[in-house]
N, C-alpha and C positions, 0 to 999 in steps of 0.2 A: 399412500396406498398401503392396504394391509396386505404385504407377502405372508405373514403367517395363517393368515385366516386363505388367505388365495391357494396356498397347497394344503391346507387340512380340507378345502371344497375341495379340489381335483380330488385328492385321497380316499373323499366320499365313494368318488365314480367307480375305484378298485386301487389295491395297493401299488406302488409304483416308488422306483429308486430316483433321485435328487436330477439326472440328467431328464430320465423322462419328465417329470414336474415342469420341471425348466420350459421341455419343449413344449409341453401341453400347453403352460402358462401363455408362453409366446402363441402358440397357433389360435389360440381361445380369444386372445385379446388384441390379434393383429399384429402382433409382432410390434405392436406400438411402445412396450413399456420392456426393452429388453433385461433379464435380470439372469446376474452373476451369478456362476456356480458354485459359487466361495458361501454366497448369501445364501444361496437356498439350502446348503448343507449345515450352514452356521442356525438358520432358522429350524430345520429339522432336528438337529441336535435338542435346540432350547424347547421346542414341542415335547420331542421325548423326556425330558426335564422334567417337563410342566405336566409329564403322564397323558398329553394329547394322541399320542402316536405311539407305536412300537417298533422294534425291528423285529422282522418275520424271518430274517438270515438273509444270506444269499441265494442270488439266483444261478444259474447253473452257470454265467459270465464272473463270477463273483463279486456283481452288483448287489449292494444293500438294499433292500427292500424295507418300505415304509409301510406302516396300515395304520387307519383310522381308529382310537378304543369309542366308547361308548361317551366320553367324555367329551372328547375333540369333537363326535358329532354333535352332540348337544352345545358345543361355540359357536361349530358352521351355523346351528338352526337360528342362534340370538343373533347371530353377524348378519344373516341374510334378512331377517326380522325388525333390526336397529336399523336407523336412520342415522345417516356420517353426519358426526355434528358438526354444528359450523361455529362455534362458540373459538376454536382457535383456528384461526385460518392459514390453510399452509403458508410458508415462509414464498415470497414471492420477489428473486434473483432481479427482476426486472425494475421493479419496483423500487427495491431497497438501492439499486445502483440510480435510478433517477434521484431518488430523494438524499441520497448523500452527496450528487454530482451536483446538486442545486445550493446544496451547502460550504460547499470547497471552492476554493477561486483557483481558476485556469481551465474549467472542467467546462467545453461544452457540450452541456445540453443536449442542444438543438440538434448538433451531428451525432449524437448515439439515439435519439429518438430515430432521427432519418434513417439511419445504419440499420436499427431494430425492426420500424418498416418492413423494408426490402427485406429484411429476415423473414416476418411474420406473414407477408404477404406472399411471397415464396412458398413458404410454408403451407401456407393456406390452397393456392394453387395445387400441391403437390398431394393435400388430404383431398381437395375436391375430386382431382384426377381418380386419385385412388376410388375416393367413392363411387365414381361415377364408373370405374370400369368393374369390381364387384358388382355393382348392382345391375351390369348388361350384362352378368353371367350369376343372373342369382341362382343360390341354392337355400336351400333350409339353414344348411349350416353355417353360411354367411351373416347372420344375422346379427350374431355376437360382434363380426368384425365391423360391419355395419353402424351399430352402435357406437361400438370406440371411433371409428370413424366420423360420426355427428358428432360426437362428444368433442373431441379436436377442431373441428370444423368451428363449432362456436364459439368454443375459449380463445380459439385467434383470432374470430370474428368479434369479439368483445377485448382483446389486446389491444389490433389495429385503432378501433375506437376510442378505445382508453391513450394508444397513445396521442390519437387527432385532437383529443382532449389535452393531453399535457402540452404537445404545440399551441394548442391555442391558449392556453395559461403564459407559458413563456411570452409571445407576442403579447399578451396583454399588462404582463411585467415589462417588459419593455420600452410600453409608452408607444405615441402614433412615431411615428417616422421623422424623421427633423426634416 
């Protein structure tokens, strides 16, 4: 996920200091991907850097204020334009822990797939819920969360899968049953 591209769009909307960003980011995306105030002022600095942004001073709290230059919008417009490549694919925690567990002796398997389950399926549960009560009180501006919300719904919909997949791989390592 690009946080620097994600606060130079909010910044599009109007100028706004590193806590607002935060919150915007959160209510825009469901509150699904929560991110650090450390991060977004660390990102804001390196924007300003990189001449993306300015500080416009304080606000009358003496909150630092961000703005958008002419340059930072012309990123937003190629970032929104571009397609996320998939040529490297994020690093995937779940993955990397079966395929080293498969490699190591004493490591089962079988019970962190089960364990991961019950995680993902839980999980799954708890997005469908969610979706399901957003969109009995839909608004216009639910949309976005709606989104992230399908968006989750199917990556766990395709975990669960992928893990029913690596069970049946194990079992098949394993041989029929003595």
């Amino acid at each position: 996920m690009s946080i620097r591209h994600s606060l130079l769009a909010l910044l599009q909307d109007r100028p706004r200091y590193g806590y607002q960003l935060r919150i915007e980011f959160e209510d825009r995306t469901g509150s699904s991907w929560p991110l650090n105030i450390g991060q977004v002022y660390t990102t804001l600095d390196r924007l300003e850097r990189d001449g993306l942004v300015t500080k416009d001073g304080a606000d009358g709290e003496g909150h630092v204020v961000y703005s958008i230059t002419p340059e930072g919008s012309a990123e937003v417009r190629h970032w929104f334009t571009s397609p996320v490549p998939r040529t490297r694919p994020p690093r995937n925690e779940l993955a990397i822990k079966l395929a080293l567990g498969l490699t190591l002796p004493g490591v089962d398997v079988g019970a962190a797939i089960h364990a991961q389950r019950a995680v993902s399926i839980r999980a799954l549960q708890d997005y469908t819920k969610a979706r399901r009560d957003t969109a009995s009180q839909y608004r216009s501006a639910d949309t976005a969360r709606l989104l992230v919300l399908d968006s989750l719904i199917f990556q766990t919909e395709a975990e669960v899968r992928w893990l029913d997949l690596c069970e049946a791989r194990l079992m098949q390592l394993a041989g029929p049953p003595a």
